[in-house]
MMTF fields as JSON, N, C-alpha, C and O atoms, coordinates in Angstrom:
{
  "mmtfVersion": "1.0.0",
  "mmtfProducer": "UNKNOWN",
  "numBonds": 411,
  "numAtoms": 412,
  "numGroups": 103,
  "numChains": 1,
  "numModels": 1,
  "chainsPerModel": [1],
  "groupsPerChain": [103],
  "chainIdList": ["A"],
  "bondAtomList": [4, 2, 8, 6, 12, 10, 16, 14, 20, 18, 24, 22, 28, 26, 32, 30, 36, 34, 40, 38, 44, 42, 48, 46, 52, 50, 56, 54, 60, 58, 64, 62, 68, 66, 72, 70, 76, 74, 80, 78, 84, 82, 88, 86, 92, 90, 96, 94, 100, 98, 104, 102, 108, 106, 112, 110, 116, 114, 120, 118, 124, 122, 128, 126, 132, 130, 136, 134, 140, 138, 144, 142, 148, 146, 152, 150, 156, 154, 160, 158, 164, 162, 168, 166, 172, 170, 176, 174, 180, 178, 184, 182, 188, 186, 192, 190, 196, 194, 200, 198, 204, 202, 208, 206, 212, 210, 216, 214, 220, 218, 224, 222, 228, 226, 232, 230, 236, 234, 240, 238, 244, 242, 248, 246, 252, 250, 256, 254, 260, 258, 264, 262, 268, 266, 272, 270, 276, 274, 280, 278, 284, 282, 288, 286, 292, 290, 296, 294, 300, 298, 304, 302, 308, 306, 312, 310, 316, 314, 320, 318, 324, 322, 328, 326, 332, 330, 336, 334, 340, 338, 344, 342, 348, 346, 352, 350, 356, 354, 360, 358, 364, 362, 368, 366, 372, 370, 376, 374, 380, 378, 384, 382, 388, 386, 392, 390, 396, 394, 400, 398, 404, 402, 408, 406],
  "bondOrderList": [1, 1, 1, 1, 1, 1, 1, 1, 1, 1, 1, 1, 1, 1, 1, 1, 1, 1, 1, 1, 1, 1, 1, 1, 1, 1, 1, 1, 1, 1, 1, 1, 1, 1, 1, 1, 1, 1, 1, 1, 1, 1, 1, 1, 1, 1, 1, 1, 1, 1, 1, 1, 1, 1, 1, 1, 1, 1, 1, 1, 1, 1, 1, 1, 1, 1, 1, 1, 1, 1, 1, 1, 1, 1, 1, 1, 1, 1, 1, 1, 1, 1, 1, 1, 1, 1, 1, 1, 1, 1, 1, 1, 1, 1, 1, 1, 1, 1, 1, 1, 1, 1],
  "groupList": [{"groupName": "UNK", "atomNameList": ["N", "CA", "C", "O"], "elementList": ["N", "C", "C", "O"], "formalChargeList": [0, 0, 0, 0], "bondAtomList": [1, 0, 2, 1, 3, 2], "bondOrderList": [1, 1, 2], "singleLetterCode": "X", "chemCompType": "L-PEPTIDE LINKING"}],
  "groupTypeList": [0, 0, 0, 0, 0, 0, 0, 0, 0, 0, 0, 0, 0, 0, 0, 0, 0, 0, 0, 0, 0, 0, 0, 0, 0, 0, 0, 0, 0, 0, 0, 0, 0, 0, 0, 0, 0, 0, 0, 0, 0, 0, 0, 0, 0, 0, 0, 0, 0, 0, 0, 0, 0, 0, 0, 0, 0, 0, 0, 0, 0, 0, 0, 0, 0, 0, 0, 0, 0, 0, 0, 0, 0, 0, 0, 0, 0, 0, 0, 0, 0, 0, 0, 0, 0, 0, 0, 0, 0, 0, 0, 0, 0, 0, 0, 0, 0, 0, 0, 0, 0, 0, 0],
  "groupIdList": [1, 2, 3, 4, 5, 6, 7, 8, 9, 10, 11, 12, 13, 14, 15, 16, 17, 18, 19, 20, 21, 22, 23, 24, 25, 26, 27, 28, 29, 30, 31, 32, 33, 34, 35, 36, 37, 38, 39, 40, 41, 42, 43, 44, 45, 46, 47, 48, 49, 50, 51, 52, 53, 54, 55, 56, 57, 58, 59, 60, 61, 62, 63, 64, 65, 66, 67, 68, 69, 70, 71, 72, 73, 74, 75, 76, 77, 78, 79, 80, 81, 82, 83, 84, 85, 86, 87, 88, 89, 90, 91, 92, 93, 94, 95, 96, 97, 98, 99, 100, 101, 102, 103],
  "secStructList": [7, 7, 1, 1, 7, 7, 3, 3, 3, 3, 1, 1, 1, 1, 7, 6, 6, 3, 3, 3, 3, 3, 3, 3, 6, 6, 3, 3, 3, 3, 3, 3, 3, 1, 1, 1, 7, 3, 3, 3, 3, 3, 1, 5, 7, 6, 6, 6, 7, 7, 5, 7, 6, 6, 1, 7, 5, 7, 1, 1, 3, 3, 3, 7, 1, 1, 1, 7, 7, 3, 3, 3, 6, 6, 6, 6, 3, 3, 7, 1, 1, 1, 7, 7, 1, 7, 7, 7, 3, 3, 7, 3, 3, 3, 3, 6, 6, 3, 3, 3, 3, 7, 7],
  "xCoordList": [112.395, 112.78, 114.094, 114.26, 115.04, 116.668, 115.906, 114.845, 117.426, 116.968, 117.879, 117.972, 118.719, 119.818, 118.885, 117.884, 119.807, 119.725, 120.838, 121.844, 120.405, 120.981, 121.062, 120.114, 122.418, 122.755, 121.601, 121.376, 121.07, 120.069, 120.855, 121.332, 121.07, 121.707, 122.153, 121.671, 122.92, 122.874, 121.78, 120.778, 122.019, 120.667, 120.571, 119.559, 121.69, 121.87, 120.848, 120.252, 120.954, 119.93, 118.615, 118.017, 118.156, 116.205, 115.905, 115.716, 115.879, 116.015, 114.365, 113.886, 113.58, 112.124, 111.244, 111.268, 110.527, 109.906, 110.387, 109.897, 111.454, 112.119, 111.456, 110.703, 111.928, 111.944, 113.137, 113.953, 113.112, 114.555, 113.741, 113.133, 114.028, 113.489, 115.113, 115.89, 115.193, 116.299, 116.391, 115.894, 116.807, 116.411, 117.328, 118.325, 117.007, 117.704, 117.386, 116.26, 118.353, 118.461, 117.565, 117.969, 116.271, 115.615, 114.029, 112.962, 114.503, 113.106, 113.217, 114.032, 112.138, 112.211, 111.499, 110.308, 112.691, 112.022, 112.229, 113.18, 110.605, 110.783, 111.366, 110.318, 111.886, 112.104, 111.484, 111.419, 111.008, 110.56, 110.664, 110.324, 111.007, 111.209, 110.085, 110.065, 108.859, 107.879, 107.719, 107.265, 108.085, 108.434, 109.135, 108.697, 110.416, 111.78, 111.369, 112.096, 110.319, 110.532, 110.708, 109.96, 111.605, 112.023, 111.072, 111.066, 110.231, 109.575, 109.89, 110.097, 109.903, 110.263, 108.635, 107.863, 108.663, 107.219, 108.029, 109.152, 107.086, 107.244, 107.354, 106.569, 108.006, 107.817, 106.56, 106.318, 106.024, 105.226, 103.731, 103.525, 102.663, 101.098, 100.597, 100.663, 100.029, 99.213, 97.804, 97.114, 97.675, 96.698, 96.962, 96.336, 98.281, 98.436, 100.003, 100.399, 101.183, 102.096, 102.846, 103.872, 102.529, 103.0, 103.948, 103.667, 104.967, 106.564, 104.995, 103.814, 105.844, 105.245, 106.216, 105.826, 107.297, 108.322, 108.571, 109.352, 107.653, 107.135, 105.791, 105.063, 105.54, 103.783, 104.038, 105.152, 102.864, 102.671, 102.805, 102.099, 103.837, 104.153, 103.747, 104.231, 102.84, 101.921, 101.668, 100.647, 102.364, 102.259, 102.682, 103.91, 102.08, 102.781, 101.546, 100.707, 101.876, 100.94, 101.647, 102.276, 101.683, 102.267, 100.794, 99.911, 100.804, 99.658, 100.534, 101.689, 100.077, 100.329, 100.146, 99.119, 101.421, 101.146, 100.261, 99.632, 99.8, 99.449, 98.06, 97.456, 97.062, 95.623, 94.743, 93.545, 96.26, 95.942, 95.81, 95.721, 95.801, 95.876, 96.851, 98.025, 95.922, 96.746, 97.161, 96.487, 98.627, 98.698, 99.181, 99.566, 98.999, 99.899, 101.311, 101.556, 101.847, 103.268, 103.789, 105.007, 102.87, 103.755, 102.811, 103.413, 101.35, 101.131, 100.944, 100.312, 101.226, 100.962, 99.637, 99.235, 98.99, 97.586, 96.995, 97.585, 95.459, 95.284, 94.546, 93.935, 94.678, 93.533, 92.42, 91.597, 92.581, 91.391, 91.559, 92.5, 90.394, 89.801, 90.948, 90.957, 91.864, 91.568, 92.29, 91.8, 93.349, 94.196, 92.901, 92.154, 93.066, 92.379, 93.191, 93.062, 94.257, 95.555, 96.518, 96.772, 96.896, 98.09, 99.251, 99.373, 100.062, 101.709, 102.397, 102.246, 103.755, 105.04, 105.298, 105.419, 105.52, 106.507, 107.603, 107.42, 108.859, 110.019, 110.513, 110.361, 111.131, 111.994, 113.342, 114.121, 113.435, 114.167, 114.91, 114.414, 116.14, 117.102, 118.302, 118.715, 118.629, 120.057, 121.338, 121.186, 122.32, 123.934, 124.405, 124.59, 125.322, 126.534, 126.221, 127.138, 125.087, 124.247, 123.932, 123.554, 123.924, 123.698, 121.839, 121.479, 121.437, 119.876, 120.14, 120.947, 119.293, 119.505, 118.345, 117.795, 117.794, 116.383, 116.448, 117.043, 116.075, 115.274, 114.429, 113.551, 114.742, 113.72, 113.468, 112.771],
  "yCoordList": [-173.066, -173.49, -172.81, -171.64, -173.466, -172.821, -172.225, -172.365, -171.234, -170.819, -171.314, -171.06, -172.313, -172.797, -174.147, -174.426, -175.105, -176.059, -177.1, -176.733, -178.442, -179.69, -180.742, -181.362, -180.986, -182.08, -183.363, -183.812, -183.753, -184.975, -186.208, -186.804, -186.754, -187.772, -187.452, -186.38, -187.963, -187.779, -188.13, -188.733, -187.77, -187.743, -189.041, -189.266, -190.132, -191.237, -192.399, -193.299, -191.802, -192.337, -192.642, -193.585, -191.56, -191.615, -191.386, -190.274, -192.848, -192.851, -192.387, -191.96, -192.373, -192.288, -193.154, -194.384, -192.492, -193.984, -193.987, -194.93, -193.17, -193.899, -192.981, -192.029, -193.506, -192.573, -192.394, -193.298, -191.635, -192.119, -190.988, -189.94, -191.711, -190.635, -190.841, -191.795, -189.32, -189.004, -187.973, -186.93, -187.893, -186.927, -186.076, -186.501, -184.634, -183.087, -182.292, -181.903, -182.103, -181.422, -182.259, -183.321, -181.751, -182.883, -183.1, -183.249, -183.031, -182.82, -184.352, -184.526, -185.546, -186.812, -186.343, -186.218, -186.152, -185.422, -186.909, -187.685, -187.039, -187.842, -187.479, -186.912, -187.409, -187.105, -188.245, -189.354, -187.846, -188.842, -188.502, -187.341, -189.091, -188.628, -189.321, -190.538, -188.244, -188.407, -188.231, -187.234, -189.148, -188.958, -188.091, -187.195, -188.165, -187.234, -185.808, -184.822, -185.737, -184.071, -184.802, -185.704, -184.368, -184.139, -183.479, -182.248, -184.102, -183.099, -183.801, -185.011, -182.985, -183.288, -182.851, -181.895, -183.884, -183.631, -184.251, -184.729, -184.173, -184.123, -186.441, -187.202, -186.726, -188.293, -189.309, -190.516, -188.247, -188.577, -187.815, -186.602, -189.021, -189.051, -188.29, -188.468, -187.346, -186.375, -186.844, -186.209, -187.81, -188.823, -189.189, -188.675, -190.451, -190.821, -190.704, -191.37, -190.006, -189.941, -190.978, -191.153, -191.8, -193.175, -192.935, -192.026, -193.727, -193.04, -193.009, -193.297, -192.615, -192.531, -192.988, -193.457, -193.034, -193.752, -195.323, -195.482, -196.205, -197.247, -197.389, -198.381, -195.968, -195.473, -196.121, -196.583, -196.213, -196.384, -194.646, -193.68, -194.641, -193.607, -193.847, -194.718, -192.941, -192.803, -191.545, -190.924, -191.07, -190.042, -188.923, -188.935, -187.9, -187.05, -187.137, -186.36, -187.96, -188.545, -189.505, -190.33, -189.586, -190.884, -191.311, -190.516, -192.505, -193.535, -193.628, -193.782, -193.537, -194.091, -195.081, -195.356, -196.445, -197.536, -198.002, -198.959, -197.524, -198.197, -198.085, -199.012, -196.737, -196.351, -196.16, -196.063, -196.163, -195.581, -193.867, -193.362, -193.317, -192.018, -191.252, -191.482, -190.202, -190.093, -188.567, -187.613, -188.531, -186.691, -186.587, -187.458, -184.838, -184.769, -183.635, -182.582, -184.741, -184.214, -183.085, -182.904, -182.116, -180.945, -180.008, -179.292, -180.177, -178.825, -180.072, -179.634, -180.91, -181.633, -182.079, -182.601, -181.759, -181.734, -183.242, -184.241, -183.333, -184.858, -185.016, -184.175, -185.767, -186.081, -187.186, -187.542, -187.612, -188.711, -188.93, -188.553, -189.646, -189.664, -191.277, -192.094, -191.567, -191.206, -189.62, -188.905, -189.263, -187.87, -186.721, -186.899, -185.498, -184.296, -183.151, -182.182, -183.382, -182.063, -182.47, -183.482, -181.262, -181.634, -181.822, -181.627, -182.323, -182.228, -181.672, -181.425, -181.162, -180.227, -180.256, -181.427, -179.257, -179.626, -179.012, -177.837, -179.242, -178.526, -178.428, -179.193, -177.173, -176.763, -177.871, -178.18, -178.429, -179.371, -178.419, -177.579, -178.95, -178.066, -179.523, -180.224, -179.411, -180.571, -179.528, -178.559, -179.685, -179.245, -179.626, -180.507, -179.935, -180.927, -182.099, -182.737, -182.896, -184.166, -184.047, -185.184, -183.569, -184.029, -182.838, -181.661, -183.828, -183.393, -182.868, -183.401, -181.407, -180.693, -180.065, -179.285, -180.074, -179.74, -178.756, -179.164, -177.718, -176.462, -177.204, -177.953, -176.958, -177.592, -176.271, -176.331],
  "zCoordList": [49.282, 47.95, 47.581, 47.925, 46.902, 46.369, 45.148, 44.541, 45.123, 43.672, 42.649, 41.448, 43.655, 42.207, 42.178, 42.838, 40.852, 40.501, 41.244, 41.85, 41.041, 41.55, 40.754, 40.272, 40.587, 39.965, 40.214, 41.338, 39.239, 39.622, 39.392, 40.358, 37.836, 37.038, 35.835, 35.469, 35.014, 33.57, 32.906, 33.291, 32.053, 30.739, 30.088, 29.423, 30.206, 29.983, 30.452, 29.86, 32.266, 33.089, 33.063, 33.579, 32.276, 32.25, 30.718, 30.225, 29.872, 28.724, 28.464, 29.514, 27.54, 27.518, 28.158, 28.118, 28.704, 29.531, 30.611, 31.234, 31.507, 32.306, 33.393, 33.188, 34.674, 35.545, 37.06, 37.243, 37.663, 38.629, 39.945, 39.723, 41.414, 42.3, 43.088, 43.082, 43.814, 44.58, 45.547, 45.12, 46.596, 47.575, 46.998, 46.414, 47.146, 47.237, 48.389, 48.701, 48.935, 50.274, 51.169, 51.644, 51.415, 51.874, 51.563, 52.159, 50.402, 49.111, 48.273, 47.366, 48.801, 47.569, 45.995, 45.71, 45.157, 43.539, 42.983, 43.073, 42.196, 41.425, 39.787, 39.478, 39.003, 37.224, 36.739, 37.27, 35.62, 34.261, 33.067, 32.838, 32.236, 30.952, 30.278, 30.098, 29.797, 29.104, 27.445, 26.884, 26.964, 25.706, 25.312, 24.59, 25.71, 24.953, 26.246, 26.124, 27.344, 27.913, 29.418, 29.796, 30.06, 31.302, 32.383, 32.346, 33.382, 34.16, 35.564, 35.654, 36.566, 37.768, 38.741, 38.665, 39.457, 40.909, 41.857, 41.695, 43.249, 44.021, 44.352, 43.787, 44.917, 44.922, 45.558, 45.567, 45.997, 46.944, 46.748, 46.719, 46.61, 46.565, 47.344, 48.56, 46.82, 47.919, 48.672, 49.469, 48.284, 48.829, 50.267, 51.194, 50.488, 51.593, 51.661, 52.617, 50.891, 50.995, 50.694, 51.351, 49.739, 49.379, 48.012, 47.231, 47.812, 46.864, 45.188, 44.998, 44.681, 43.16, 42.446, 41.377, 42.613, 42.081, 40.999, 40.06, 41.552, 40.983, 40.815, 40.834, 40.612, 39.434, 38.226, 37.98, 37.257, 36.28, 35.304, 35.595, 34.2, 33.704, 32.041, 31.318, 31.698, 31.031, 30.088, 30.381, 29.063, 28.271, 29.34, 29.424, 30.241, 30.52, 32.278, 32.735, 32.556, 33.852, 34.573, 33.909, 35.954, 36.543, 37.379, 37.7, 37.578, 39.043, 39.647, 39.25, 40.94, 42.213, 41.951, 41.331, 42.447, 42.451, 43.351, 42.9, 45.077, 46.178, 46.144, 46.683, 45.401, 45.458, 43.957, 43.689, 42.991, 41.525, 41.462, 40.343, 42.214, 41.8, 40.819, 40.53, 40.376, 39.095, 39.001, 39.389, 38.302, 38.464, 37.011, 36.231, 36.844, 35.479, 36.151, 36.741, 35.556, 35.466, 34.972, 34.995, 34.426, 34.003, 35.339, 36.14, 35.369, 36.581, 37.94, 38.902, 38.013, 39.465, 39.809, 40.848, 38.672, 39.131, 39.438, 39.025, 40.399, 40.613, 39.254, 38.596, 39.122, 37.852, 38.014, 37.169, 39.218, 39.548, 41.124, 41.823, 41.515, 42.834, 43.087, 42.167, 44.434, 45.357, 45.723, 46.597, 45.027, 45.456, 44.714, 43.751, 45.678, 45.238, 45.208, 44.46, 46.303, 45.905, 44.746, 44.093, 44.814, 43.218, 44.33, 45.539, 43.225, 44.102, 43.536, 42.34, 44.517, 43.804, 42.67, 42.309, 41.541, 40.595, 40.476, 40.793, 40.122, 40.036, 38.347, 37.395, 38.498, 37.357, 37.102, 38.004, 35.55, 35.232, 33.813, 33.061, 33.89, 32.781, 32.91, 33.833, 30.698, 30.932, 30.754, 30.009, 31.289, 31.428, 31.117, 31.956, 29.942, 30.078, 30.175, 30.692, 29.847, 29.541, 31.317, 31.6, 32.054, 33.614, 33.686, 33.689, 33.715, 34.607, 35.779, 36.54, 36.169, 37.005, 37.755, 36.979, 38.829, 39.138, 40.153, 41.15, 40.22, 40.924, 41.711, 41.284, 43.067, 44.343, 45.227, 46.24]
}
């Protein structure tokens, strides 16, 4: 894990509701902006490794689109059967309107 931060997108990018996935170094981070808060996980379902990217994003939770599994976005945690591990989460901070994530 770095201990710096990485330019993700601007703040423009992931209006509420939104979400954007992008590789860092060689880490796929998904961001979402959950009602006005910024949280960053890992892109990928700890289930079967399938993107989360085009999950269903939901108060401060994303689904897996491919099984429905469900995590919360601030501790990674699964929150329903088919996933039982949590997934990554990373540190998110804005700069200069540019979103920046700790991987």
């Amino acid at each position: 894990m770095s201990e710096e931060f990485t330019r993700f997108c601007k703040v423009e990018e992931l209006p509420s509701g939104g979400k954007k996935a992008a590789k860092i170094n060689d880490t796929w981070v998904l961001v979402c902006n959950a009602k006005g808060k910024l949280l960053a996980v890992s892109n990928w379902c700890s289930h079967q490794k399938k993107p989360l990217v085009n999950g269903r994003l939901r108060n401060c939770a994303i689904t897996c689109p491919v099984h429905g599994a469900k995590f919360n976005l601030e501790t990674g945690e699964a929150l329903n059967l088919p996933a039982t591990q949590p997934i990554p989460t990373y540190e998110v901070r804005v700069v200069d309107d540019w979103v920046e994530v700790k991987v």
